[in-house]
NUBAGU-918579 format. One line per 5 residues: number of its first residue (from 1); for each residue x negated, y, z negated of C-alpha. Coordinates in pm, 1 decimal. Example, Ala and Ser with C-alpha at 12.3 -4.5 7.8 and 13.67 -1.06 7.14 Angstrom:
// residues 2
1 = -1230.0:-450.0:-780.0; -1367.0:-106.0:-714.0
***
This chain:
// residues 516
1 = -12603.0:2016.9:-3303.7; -12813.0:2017.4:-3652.6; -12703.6:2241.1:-3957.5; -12980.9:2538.5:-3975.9; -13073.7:2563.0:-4337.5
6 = -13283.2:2858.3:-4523.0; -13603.8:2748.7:-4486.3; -13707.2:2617.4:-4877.8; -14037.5:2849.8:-4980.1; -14136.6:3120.4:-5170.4
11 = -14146.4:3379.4:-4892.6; -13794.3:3299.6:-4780.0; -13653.6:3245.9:-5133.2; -13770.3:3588.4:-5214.5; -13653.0:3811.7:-4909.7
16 = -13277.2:3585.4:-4888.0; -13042.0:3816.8:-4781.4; -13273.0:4103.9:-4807.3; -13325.9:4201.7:-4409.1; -13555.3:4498.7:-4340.2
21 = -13280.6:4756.9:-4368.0; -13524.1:5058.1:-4444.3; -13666.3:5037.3:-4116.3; -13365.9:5223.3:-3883.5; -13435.0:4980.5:-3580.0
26 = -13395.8:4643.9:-3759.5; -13108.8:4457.7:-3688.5; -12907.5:4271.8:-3965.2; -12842.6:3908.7:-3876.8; -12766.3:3717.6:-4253.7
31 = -12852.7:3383.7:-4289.1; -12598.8:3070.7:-4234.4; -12528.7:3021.0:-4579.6; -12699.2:3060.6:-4932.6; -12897.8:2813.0:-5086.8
36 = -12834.5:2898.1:-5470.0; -13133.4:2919.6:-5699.0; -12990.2:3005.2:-6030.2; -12852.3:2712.7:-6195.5; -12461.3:2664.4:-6277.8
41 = -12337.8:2789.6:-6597.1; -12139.9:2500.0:-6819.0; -11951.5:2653.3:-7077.6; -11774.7:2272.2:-7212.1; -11942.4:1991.4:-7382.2
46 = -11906.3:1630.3:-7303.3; -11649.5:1554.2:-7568.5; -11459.1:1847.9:-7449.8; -11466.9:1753.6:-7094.7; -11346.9:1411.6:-7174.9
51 = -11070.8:1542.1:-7371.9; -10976.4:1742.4:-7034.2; -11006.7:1457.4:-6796.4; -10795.1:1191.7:-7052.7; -10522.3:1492.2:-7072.9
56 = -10512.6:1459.2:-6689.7; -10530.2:1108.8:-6726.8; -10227.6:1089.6:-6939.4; -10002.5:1348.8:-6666.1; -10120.9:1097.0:-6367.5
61 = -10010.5:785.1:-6553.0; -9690.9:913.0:-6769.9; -9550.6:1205.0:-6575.7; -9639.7:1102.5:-6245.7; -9630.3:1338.7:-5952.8
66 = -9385.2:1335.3:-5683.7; -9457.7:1289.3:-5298.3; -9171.5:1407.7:-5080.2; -9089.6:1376.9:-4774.7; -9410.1:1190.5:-4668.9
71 = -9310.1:778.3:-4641.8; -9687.9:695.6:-4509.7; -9816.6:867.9:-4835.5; -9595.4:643.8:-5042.5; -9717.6:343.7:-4835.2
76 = -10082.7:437.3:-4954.6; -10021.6:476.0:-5267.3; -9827.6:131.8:-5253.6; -10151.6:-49.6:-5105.0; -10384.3:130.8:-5326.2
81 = -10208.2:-43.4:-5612.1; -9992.9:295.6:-5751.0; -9673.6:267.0:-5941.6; -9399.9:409.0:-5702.6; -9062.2:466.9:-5833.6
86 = -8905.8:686.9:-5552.6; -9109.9:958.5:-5479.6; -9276.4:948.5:-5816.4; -9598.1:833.9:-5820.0; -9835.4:687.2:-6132.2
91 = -10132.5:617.8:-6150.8; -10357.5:401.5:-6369.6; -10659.1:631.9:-6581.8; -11013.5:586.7:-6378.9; -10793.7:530.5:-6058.1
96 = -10803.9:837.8:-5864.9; -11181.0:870.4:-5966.0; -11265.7:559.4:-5753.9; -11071.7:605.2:-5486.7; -11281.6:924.3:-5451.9
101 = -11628.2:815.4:-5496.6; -11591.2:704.4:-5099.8; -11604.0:1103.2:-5043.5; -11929.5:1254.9:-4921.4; -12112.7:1483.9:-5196.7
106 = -12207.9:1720.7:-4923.8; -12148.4:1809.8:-4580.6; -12214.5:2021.7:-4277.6; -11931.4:2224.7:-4111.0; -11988.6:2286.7:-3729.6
111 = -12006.5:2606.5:-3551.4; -11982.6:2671.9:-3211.8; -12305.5:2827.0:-3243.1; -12565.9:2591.0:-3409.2; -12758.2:2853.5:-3587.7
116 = -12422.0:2934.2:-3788.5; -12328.7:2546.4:-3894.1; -12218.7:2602.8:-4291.0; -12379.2:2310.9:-4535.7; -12100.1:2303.8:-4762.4
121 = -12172.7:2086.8:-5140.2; -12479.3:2022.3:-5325.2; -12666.5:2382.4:-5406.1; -12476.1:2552.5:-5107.8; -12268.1:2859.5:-5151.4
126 = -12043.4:2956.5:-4837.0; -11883.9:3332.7:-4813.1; -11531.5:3338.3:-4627.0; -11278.7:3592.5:-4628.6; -10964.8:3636.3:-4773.9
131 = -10686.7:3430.4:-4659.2; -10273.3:3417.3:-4627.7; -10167.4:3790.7:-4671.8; -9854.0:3844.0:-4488.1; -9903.9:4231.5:-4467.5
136 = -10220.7:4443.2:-4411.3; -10328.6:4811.1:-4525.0; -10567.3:5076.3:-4447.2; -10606.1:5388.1:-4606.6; -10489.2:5611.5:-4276.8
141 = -10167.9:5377.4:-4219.7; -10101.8:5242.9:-4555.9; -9973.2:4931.7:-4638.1; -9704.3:4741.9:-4273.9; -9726.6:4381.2:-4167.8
146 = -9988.4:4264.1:-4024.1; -10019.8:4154.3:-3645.5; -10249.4:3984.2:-3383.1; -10453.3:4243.0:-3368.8; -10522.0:4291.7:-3681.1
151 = -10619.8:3942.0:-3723.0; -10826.8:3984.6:-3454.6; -10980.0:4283.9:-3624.0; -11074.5:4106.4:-3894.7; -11219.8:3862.2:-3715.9
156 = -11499.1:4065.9:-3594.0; -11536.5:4240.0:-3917.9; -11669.0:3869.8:-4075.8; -11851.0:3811.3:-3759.2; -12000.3:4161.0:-3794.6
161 = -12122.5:4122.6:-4119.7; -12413.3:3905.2:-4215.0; -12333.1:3872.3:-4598.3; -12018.9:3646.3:-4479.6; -12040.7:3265.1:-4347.3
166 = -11765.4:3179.2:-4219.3; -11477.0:3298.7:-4003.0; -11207.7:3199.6:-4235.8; -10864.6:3072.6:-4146.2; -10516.1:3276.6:-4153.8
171 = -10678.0:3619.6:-4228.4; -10352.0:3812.5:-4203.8; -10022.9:3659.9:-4055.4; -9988.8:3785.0:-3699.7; -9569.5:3823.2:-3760.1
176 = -9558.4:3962.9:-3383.9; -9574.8:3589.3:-3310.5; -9346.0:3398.7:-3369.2; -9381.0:3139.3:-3658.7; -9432.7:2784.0:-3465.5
181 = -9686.8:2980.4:-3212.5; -9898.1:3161.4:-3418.5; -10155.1:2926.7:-3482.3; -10240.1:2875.5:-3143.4; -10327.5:3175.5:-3102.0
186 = -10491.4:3241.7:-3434.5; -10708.2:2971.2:-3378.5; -10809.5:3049.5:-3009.4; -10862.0:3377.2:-3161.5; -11129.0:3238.1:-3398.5
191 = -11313.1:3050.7:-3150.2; -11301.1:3366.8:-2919.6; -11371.7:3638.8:-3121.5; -11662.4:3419.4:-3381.1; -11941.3:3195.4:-3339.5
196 = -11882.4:3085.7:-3703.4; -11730.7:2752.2:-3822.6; -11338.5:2851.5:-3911.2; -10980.8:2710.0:-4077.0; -10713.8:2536.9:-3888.4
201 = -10340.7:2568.8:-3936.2; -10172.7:2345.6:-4204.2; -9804.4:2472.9:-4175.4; -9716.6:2208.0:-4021.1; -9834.0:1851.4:-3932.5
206 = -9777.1:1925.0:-3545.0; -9984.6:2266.0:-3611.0; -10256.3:2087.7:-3796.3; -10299.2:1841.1:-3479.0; -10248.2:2162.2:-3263.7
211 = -10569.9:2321.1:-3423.1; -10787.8:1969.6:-3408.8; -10719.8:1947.0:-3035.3; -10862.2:2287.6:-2982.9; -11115.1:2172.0:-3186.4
216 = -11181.9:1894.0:-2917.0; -11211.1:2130.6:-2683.3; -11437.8:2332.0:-2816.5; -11691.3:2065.1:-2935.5; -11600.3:1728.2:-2734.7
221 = -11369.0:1429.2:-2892.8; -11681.8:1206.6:-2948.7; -11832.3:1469.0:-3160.6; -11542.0:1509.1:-3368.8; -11462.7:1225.0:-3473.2
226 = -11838.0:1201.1:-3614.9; -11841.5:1545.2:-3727.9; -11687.7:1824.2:-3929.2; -11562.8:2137.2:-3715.6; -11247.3:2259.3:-3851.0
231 = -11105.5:2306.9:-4193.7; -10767.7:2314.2:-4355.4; -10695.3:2458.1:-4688.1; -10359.9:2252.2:-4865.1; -10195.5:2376.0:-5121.2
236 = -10001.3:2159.2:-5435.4; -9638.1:2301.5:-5505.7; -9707.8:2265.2:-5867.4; -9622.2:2194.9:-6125.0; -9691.2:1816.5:-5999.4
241 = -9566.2:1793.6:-5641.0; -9702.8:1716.1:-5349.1; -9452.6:1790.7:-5009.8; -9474.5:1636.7:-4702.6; -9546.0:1955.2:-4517.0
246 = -9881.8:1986.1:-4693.4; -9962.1:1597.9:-4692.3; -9870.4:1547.5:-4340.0; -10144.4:1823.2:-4258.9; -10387.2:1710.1:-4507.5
251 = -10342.2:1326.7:-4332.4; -10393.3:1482.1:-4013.8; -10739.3:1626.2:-4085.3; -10834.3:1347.3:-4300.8; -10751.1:1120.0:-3998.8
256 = -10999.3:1322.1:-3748.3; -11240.7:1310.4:-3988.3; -11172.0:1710.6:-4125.4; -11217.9:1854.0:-4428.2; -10931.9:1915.3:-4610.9
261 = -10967.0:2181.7:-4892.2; -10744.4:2102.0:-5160.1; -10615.4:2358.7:-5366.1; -10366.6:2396.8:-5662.0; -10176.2:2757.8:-5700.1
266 = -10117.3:2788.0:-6077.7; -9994.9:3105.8:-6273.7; -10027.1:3057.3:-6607.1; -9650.9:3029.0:-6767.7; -9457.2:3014.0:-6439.4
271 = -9593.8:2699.0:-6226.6; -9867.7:2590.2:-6505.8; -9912.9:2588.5:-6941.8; -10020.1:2902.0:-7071.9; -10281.5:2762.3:-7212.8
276 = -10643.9:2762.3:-6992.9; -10709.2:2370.9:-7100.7; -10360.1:2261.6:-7037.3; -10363.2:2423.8:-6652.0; -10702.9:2281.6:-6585.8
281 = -10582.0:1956.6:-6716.7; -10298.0:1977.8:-6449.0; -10493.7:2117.7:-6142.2; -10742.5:1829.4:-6238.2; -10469.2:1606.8:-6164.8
286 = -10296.0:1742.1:-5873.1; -10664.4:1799.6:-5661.1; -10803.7:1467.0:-5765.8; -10417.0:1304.8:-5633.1; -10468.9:1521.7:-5306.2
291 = -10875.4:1446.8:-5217.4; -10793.9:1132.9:-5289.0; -10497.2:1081.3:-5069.8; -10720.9:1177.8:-4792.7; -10986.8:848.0:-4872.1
296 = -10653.7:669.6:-4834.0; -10614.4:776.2:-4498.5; -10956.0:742.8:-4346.4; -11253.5:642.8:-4647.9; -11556.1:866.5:-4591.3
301 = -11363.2:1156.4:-4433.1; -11499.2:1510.5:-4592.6; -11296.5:1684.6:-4836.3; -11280.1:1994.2:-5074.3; -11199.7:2021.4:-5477.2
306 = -11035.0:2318.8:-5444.7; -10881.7:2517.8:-5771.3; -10707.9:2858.9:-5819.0; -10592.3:2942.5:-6136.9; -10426.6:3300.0:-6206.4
311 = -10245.5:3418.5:-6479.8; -9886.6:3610.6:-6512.6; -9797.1:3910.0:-6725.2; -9550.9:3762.4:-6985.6; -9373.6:4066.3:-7027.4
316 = -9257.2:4157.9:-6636.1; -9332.5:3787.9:-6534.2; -9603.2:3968.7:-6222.4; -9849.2:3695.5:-6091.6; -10216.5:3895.3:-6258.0
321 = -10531.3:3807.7:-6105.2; -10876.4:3876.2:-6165.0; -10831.7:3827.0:-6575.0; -11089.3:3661.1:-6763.9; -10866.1:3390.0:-6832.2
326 = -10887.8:3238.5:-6512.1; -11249.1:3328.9:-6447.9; -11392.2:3154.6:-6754.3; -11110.8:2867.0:-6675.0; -11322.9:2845.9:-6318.9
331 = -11648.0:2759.5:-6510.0; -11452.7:2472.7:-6653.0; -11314.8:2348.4:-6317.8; -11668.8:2383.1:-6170.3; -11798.6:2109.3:-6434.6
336 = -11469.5:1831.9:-6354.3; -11605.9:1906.9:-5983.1; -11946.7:1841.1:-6052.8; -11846.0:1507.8:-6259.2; -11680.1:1386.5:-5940.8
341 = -12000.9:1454.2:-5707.7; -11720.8:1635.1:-5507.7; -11771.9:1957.5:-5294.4; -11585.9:2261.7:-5470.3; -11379.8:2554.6:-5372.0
346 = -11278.8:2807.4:-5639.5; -11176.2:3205.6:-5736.0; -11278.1:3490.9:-5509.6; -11254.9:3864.7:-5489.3; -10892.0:3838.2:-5662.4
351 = -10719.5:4158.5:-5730.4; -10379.2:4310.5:-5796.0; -10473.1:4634.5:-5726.4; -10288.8:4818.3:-5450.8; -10569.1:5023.5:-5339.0
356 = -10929.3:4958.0:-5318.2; -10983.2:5126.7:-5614.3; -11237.3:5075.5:-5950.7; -10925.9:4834.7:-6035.5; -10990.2:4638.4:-5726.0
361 = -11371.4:4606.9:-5783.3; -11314.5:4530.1:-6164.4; -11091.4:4282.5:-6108.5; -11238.4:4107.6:-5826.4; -11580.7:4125.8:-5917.3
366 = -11475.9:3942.9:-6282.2; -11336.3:3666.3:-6010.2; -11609.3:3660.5:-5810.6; -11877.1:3631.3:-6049.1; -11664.2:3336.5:-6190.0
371 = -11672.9:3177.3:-5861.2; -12050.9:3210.3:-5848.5; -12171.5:3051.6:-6121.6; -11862.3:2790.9:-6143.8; -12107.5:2627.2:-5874.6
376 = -11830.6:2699.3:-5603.2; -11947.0:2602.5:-5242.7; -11689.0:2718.9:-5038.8; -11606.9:3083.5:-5145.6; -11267.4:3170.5:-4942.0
381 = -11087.7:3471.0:-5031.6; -11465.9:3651.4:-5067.2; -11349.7:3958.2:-4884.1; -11033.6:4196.3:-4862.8; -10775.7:4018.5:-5098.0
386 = -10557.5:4288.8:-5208.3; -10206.3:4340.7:-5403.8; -10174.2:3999.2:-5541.3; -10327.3:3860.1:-5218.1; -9973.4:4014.5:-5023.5
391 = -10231.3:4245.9:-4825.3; -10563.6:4281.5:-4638.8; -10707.5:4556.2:-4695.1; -10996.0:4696.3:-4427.3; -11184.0:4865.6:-4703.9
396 = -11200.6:4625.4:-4949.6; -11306.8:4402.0:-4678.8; -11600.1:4597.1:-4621.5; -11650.3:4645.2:-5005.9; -11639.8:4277.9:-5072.9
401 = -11847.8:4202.9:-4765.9; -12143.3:4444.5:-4944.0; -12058.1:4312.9:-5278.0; -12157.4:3960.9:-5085.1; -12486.9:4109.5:-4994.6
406 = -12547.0:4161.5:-5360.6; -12470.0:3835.7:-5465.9; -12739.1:3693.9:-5178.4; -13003.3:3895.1:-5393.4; -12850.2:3761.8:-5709.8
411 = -12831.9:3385.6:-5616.4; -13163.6:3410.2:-5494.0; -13278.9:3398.6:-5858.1; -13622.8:3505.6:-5938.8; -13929.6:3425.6:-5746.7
416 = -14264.6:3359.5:-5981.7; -14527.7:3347.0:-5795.0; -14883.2:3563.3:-5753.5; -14740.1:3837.2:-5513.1; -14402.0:3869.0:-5742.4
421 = -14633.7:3854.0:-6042.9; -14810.3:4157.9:-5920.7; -15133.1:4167.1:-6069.0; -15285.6:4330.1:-5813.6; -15087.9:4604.3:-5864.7
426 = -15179.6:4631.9:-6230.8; -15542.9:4662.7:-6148.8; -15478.9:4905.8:-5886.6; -15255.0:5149.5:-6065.0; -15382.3:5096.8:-6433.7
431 = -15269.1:5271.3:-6732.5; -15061.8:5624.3:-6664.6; -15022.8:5627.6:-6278.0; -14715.7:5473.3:-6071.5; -14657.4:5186.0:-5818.1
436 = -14478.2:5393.6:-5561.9; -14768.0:5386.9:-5303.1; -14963.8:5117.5:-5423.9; -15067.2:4802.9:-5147.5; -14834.0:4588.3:-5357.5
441 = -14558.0:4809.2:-5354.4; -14640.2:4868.5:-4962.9; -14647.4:4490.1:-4894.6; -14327.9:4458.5:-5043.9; -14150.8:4762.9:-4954.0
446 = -13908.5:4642.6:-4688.5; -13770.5:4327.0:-4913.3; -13844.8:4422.1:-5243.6; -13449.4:4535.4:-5295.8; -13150.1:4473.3:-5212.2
451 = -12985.7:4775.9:-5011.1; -12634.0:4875.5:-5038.8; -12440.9:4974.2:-4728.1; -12166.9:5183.6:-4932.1; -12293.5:5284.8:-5202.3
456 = -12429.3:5656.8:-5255.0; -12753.8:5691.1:-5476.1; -12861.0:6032.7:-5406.6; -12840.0:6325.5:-5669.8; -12504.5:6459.2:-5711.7
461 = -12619.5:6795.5:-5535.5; -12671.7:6655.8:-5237.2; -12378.4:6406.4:-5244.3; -12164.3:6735.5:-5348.7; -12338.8:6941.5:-5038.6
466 = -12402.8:6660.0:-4756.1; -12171.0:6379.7:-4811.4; -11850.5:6551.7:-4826.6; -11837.3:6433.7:-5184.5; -11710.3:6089.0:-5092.6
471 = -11622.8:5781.5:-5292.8; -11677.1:5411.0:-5128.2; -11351.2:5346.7:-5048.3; -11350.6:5655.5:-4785.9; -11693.1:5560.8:-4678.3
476 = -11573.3:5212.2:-4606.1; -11302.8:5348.5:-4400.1; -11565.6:5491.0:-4173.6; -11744.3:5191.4:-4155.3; -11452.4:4940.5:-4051.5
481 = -11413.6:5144.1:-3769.0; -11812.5:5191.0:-3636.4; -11790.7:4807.0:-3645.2; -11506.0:4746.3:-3491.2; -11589.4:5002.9:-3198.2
486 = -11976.6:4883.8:-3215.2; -11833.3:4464.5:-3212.1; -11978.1:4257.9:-2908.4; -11785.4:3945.1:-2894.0; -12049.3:3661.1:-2891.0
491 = -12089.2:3419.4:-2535.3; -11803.7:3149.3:-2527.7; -11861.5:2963.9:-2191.6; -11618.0:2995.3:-1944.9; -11476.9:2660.8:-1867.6
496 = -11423.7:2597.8:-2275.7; -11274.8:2890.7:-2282.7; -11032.3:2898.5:-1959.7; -10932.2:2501.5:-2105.7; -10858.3:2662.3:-2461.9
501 = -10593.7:2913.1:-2284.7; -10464.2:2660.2:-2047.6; -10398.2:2437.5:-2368.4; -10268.2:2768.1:-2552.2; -10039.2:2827.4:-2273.0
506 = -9897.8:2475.7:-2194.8; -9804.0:2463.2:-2588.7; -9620.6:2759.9:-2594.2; -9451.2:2723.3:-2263.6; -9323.8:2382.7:-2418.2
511 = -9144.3:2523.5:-2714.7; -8873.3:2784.0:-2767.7; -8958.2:3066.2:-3001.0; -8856.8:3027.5:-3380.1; -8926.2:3298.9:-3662.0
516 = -8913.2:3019.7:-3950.9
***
């Protein structure tokens, strides 16, 4: 298996992202990932960079953060030369920083299907939906937990769409099944329902090893071991501690040679400073302690410099998302990632809204643009985070998903070249005529734009008379549902997939059910 790349030339560069949509027959396929060609956007000097990282510096050495309930953690730290007093651990400036140079810059993530592997670092931007929502909404039902089904659903909504990459882990919590079976089936459910590269569970150590296994079986031990195939996204209980449920799982990936994505959850005033500088300082220092935790447990395993920063309303105390606090803070956290040589994961399509409304799209398009020229690589929540991430919303989904097809066009940058400079055209059409049926404008007809799947551009007469004088989010509605009844689930062979469900069943059978 070999990661398929967009192919590097003008040509390609020009139509990424852009199939031939005007012509009714052509099917929309996406490409494996996007190969960014607009540069980052640094918004920090040197000095004040330095400032940043000596802040984080100082919290590492003099404050320390605490790993509980993990003694083989401690034990690393203790070999790596770390002060441990208890479960507080310090650490010397420049420390952390070395321990993580053994990290790869840049790395593929396996999919089942080759043509979908995900190069993840470097100039590589990866789309994957939202992620953790405990209930789901639509705008026939409203807002009710969410089940295996609807995880399922969304499933085939990513694999249906070719502006995302990646399958994504814990979509929506199935809470028909019970809590220490879930991810079994989740996870079967990715491999069944996607031919994308996908999350693992991390809600337990047990679960984590659970969701490597399956893994196994899927791509073969050997291969494995030498390869990336399964993600896990770990989260810091900050302000500055690390639990054993989260480092247990982050070990356990590090150990099979996973990527770990490791993330900080930080609203400004509650679990963070309200200051932007003073949270980044912090996240700085509880990612760097986490990627580098996993170096301690197998050097050269992949990991993930992952960052989410939100903000809180200081007059109810609400968790806020999407403010321009956080997004500009992004651009920051992008730099420190860069300064590492460290892939990074950061923001999304963050919103607070509770429908998917011009409040959704404001707020999660501030987020998202944040994420894109932060230099994230691994986009997760891209698509359907709703209501403070509590639901998953099937229109937004299919919003965010076309958003994502805009921001193909966008990271394609600008192509300068003869045919883009058009001169032909210019002779042709000279002073006072138009382009629209010119051989340039012919030749470039099918790729010249990028076409929206939701959005209405005809004259408000004929919106008014033929389209029922409909806004997106009742559009999107109807297009959830063509996809889902249109969805093909892609060829898993037979023998993988009667050994997953054997493996599925043997767990479950092995384990009483518990709802905690």
């Amino acid at each position: 298996m070999v990661a398929t790349a967009p192919v590097e030339n003008a040509t390609r560069r020009s139509r990424a992202g852009r199939p031939a949509r005007r012509d009714g027959a052509a099917k929309v396929t996406g490409i494996p990932y996007i190969l960014r060609n607009i540069p980052t956007y640094d918004v920090l000097s040197e000095e004040n960079l330095v400032k940043i990282e000596r802040v984080a510096d100082r919290i590492l050495a003099e404050v320390g953060i605490e790993f509980r309930d993990d003694p083989q953690a401690l034990e690393h730290w203790k070999r790596a030369g770390a002060k441990v007093e208890g479960v507080l651990v310090r650490f010397e400036p420049g420390m952390l920083r070395e321990i993580v140079s053994t990290a790869p810059a840049e790395f593929t993530q396996h999919a089942r299907n080759p043509e979908r592997n995900v190069r993840i670092g470097g100039r590589n931007v990866v789309f994957s939906p939202a992620y953790g929502s405990p209930f789901v909404m639509d705008l026939d039902k409203g807002r009710r937990y969410g089940t295996l089904e609807d995880f399922q659903n969304f499933i085939k909504l990513a694999q249906s769409s070719p502006w995302l990459h990646h399958s994504g882990g814990t979509i929506c919590e199935p809470v028909d099944v019970p809590v220490n079976k879930r991810h079994l089936d989740m996870v079967y459910s990715h491999i069944k329902y996607s031919d994308r590269a996908f999350m693992g569970s991390i809600t337990a150590e047990e679960r984590a090893e659970d969701s490597i296994d399956m893994a196994r079986i899927l791509f073969g031990a050997d291969f494995v071991d030498r390869n990336c195939v399964i993600l896990g996204n770990v989260n810091v209980n900050s302000p500055l501690v690390w639990d054993g449920t989260m480092t247990k799982s982050l070990r356990a990936y590090a150990r099979a040679n996973q990527a770990a994505v490791i993330v900080p959850f930080i609203l400004g005033g509650a679990m963070g400073p309200v200051t932007n500088a003073g949270a980044i300082a912090q996240s700085y220092a509880e990612t760097l302690a986490g990627c580098a935790l996993t170096q301690l447990e197998r050097k050269g395993a992949p990991v993930i410099f992952g960052n989410f920063l939100s903000s809180m309303s200081l007059r109810s105390g609400s968790p806020t998302f999407g403010t321009p606090e956080p997004a500009i803070g992004s651009m920051v956290v992008g730099q420190l990632a860069r300064r590492l040589n460290l892939p990074l994961r950061c923001a999304g399509n963050f919103s607070n809204s509770k429908l998917p409304d011009g409040q959704a799209m404001q707020e999660g398009l501030m987020s998202m643009l944040s994420a894109v020229h932060c230099g994230a690589n691994f986009i997760l929540h891209s698509a359907g985070f709703l209501d403070g991430l509590l639901s998953m919303s099937y229109e937004k989904f299919v919003m965010d998903a076309d958003l994502c097809g805009a921001l193909h066009s966008y990271l394609a940058g600008v192509t300068v070249d003869d045919n883009t400079l058009a001169m032909d055209a210019f002779l042709q059409v000279g002073p006072g005529s138009h382009f629209l049926g010119c051989d340039h404008t012919m030749r470039n007809y099918q790729t010249a734009f990028w076409d929206s799947a939701l959005s209405d551009n005809e004259p408000f007469e004929k919106w008014s008379e033929e389209g029922g004088s409909t806004d997106m989010a009742t559009r999107a509605n109807a297009a959830w549902k063509k996809t889902l009844a249109e969805y093909e689930a892609p060829p898993l062979d037979e023998a993988v997939d009667e050994a997953l469900c054997d493996y599925v069943t043997r767990k479950k059978a092995a384990m009483a059910d518990a709802w905690y």
